[in-house]
N, C-alpha and C positions, 0 to 999 in steps of 0.2 A: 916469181917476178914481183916485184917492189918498184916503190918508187913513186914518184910524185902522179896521181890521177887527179885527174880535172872532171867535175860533174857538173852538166849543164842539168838546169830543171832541178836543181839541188836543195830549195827549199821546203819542197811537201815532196809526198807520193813517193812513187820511184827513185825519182832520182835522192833525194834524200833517205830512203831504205838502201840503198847503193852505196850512198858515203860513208851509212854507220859499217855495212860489212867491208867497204873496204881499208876503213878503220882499220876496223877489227884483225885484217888478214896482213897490215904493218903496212897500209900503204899511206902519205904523206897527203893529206887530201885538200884540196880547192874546190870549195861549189858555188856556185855562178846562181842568181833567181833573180827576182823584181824587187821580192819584198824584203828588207833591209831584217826586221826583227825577226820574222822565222827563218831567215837563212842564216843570223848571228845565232839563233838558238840550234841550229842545224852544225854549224860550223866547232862552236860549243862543245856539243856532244859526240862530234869525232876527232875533237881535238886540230882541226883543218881553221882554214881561213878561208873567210868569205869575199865573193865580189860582184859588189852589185851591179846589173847591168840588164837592160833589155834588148833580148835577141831580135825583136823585132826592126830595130835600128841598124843600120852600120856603124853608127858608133858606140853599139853594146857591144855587137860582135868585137869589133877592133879594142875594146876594154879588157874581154876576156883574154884575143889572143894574145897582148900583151902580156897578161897576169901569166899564160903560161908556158910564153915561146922562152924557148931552152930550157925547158925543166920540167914539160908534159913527157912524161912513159906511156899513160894510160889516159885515153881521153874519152870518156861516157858521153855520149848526147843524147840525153833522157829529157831535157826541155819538149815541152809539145803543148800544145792547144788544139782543140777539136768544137764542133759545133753540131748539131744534127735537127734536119729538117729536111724536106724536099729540094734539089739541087738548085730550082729555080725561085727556089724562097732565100737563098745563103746571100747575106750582104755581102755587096763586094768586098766591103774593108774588112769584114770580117775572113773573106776567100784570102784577101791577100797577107792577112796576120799568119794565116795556120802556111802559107806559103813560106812564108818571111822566117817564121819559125823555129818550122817540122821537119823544113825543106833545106831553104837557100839557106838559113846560118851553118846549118853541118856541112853543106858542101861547101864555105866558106873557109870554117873554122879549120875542120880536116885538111883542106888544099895549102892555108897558109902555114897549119903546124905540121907537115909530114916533112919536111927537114930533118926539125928536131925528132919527131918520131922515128925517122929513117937511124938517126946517130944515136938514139938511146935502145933502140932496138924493140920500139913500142909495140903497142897496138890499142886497135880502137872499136869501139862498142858503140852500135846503132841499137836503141832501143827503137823500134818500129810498132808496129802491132800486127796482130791479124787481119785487121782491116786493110792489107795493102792488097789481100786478095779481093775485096771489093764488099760494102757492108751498104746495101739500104741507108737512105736514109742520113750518109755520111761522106757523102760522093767527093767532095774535094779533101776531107780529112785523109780516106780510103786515096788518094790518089798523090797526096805527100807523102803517106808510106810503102803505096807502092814503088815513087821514085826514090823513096829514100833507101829501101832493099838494094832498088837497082844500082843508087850510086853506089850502095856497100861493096854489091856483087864485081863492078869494075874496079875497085878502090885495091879490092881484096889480087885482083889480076894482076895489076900493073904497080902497083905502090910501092913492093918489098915490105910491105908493115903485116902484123895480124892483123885479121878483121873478125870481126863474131856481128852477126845481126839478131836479136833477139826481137822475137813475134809475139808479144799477151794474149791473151784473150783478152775478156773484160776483167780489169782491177778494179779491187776496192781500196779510190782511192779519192779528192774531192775533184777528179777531174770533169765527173760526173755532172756535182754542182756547178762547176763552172762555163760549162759547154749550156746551160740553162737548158738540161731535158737529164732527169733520171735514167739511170738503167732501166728498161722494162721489157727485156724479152727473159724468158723463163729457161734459156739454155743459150750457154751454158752458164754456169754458176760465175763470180767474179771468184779471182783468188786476192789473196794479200798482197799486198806490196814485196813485203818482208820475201815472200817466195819467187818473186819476178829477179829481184837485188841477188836469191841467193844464185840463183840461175845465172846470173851476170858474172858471179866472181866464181862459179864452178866453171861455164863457158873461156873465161882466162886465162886461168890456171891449168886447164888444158886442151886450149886451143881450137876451141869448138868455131864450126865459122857458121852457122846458123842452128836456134834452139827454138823451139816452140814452148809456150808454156800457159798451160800443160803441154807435156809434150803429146798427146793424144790429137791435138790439135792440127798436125802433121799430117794426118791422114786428112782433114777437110782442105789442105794445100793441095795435096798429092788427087783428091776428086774436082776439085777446082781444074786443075791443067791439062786431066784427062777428060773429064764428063763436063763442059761449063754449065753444060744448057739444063742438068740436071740437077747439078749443083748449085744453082740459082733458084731453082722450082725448091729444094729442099730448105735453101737456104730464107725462100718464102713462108714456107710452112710453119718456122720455129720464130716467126715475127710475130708480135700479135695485131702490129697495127694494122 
C-alpha cells in the first residue's frame, strides 16, 4: 500500500519519525505542525511537503483537511499535547488544548476525509498511548487517549477503512519538555521514536488494528480490564512521587 499519507504532529517526535519511514517505504508524504522551519526541515528530508496549521483551531483543522481531501490513502494522527500534575491543578485552557488536539481534531479530521479514504481504499492510524488505560498524574491527557482508542475502536466497525491504534509507552522524545515535567518514574524505560514510526509502517502494511510498544506492554492492558483495583495499587508502586 502506497500512496499519499498525511502526518499530523509531523514536525518533531513521532510523527516526524513516521514521515522519514514512510518515505522511505514509497509513500508521497504531507506533514502538518505549528512550527514552520522544523516541519520545512521535516518535509525536506522525506522529500513531502509541509502544512502549517494548528490543530488546536478549526481553522488549522479545516487547512489540513483541505491540503488532503482527495488525495489522503494514509492519514497518521500523531499530533498530541500532554500536561502532568494533579487533575485539580490542570488549567482549563490547558484541559481544553490537549482536548482540541489529542481528541476533537482526529475525530474531525477522520470524519471529514473517510470519503476519500473510503475511494482510495485507505486507512488510518491513531497514535494514542498507553496512557488511555489511565496514568497518575495525567488524568485528562489519559482520558483524550482513552477516547481516542475508542473512536478508533467504532471507526474501525462501521467506516469500511483500516484502522491500526498504536499505544507507546513513554518516548524519547521533547514532548517531555514540553508538557513542563520530565519523565521520572523508573519503569519502564522510554523507547525511540524511531521504533514507535517503525511500529506504524509494520502495523500498515499488515493490517494490524491495535499494537502496543513495546508490545510487552499488552499484558499491563490485558491486568488493567481484568484486575483494575490491583492494577492501580501496582501501578502506584512503580511512581515515585
Amino acid at each position: 500500500m502506497t500512496g499519499t499519507a498525511l502526518v499530523t504532529g509531523g514536525s518533531s517526535g513521532i510523527g516526524a519519525a513516521v514521515a522519514l519511514r514512510l518515505a522511505d517505504a514509497g509513500y508521497d508524504v504531507v506533514v502538518t505542525g505549528r512550527d514552520p522551519g522544523r516541519l520545512d526541515t521535516v518535509a525536506a528530508a522525506c522529500g513531502g511537503r509541509a502544512v502549517v496549521a494548528d490543530l488546536a483551531t478549526p481553522e488549522g483543522v479545516e487547512t489540513v483537511r483541505a491540503a488532503a481531501d482527495g488525495r489522503v490513502r494514509l492519514l497518521v494522527h500523531g499530533a498530541g499535547l500532554g500536561w502532568a500534575g494533579p487533575v485539580h491543578d490542570t488549567p482549563p485552557a490547558t484541559a481544553d488544548q490537549m482536548l482540541a488536539v489529542n481528541l476533537a481534531a482526529p475525530i474531525r479530521l477522520t470524519s471529514a476525509l473517510l470519503p476519500t479514504l473510503r475511494t482510495l481504499d485507505g486507512h488510518v492510524v491513531f497514535v494514542a498511548s498507553v496512557a488511555a488505560i489511565g496514568v497518575g498524574g495525567e488524568a485528562v491527557y489519559s482520558a483524550t487517549k482513552a477516547g481516542l482508542r475508542g473512536f478508533a475502536d467504532a471507526v474501525r466497525l462501521e467506516s469500511g477503512v483500516r484502522v491500526t491504534t498504536i499505544l507507546p509507552g513513554a518516548v524519547d522524545t521533547p514532548y517531555f519538555a514540553r508538557r513542563g515535567t520530565p519523565y521520572h518514574r523508573a519503569f519502564p524505560r522510554p523507547v525511540s521514536a524511531d521504533r514507535v514510526a517503525a511500529a506504524v509502517v509494520d502495523a500498515v502494511a499488515h493490517n494490524r488494528s491495535e499494537v502496543f510498544v513495546p508490545r510487552w506492554l499488552t499484558l499491563g492492558s490485558r491486568a488493567h480490564g481484568a484486575i483494575p483495583a490491583t492494577f492501580a495499587r501496582l501501578s502506584r508502586r512503580f511512581d515515585p512521587k
